[in-house]
N, C-alpha and C positions, 0 to 999 in steps of 0.2 A: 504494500500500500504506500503511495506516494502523499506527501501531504503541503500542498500549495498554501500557502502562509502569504501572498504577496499576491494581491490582487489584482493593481496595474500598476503598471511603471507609467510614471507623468515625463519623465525627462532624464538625459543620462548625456555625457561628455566622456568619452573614451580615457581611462585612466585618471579620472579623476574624480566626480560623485554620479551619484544615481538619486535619483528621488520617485518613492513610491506611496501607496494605500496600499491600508490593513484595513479592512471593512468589517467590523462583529455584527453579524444577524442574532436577533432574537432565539433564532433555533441552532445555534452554534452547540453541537454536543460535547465539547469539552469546559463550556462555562463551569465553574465550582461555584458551590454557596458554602464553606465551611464555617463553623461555629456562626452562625445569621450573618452573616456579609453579603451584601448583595452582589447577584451575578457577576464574573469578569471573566475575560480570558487569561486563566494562566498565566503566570510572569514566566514559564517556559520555553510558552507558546509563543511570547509577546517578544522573547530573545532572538528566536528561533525564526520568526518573522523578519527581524532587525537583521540576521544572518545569513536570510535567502538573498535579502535585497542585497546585501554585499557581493553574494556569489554573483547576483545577476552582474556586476559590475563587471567581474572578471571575466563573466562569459561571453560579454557583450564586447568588451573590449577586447579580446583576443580571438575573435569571431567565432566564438565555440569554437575553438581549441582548449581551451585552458577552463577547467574549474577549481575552485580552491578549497582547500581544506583545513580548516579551522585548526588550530596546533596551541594557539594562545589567546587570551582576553586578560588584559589587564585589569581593567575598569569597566565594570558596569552597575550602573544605578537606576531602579526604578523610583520614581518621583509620582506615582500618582497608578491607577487604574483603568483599564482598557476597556470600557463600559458594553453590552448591546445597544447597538443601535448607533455607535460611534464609530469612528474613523482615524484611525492612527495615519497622520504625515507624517510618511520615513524620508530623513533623507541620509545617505553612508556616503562621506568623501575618503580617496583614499590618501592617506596622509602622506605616505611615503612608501616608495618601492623598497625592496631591499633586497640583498642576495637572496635571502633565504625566504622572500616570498612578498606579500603585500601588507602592508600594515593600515588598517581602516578603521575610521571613529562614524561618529553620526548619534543623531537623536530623532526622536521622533514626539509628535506633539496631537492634541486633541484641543481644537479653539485654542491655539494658540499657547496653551499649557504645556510642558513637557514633560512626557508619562514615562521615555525611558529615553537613557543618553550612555553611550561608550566608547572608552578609548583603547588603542593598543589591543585590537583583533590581529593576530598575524594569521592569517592565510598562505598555504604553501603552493603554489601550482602544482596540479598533477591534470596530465592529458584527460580532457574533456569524455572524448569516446570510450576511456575506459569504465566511466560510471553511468553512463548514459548514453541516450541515441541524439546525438546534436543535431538531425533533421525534424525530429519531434521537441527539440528546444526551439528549434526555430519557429514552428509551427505555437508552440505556447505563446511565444515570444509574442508572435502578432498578435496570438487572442488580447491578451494583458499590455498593449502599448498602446498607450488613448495622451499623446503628445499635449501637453497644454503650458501656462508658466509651472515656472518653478512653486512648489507650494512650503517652502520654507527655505527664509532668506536670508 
């Protein structure tokens, strides 16, 4: 089972950021309610989301060739909750290349608030085709690309 955490990509600049939506529906099956909290998407989920949009980064920029593999996270902070019916603004710049792979921050925000923010992701490149089919990324690719501004500036 695949699981798509990035809904569209609004805008992206080869090697340098991506920005996208995380859309939570009302009938999202991994919302929790524990000890009475009201519904939210996992702060797992919510990382995990922050992390596709970074891959998208890589994949995009090295034209499916290249995906990356998460290896380190320095910093990350959740600031707030990923509500239903809300829309997480991602946006991941990559901070700096490095031998040993890519190093990417970003935040993401809801009305302007910011629900989650990270620094020092190192990504390592490993060939694309070996984890997936890069003609069926491309094909995602289109579904989830709705070009518009930037939605966090």
């Amino acid at each position: 089972m695949k699981f798509r955490l990035v809904d569209k990509i609004v805008a992206w600049s080869p090697y340098q950021s991506i920005s996208g939506i995380k859309a939570v529906s009302f009938e999202e099956y991994c919302l929790k309610e524990f000890f009475g909290d009201e519904p939210r998407l996992p702060e797992t989920l919510l990382l995990e989301s922050f992390l596709q949009l970074g891959n998208w980064l890589i994949l995009l920029s090295s034209d499916f060739k290249e995906t990356g593999m998460v290896v380190r996270i320095s910093e990350v902070r959740f600031h707030g909750f990923l509500l239903p019916g809300q829309q997480l603004q991602m946006k991941v710049t990559l901070a700096r290349q490095r031998d040993d792979g890519y190093e990417l921050s970003g935040e993401g925000r809801v009305n302007g608030q910011t629900i989650i923010s990270g620094l020092g992701c190192l990504a390592v490149p490993v060939p694309a085709a070996e984890l997936m089919d890069p003609a069926n990324l491309r094909v995602l690719f289109s579904e989830i690309y709705e070009p518009e501004e930037a939605v966090i500036a």
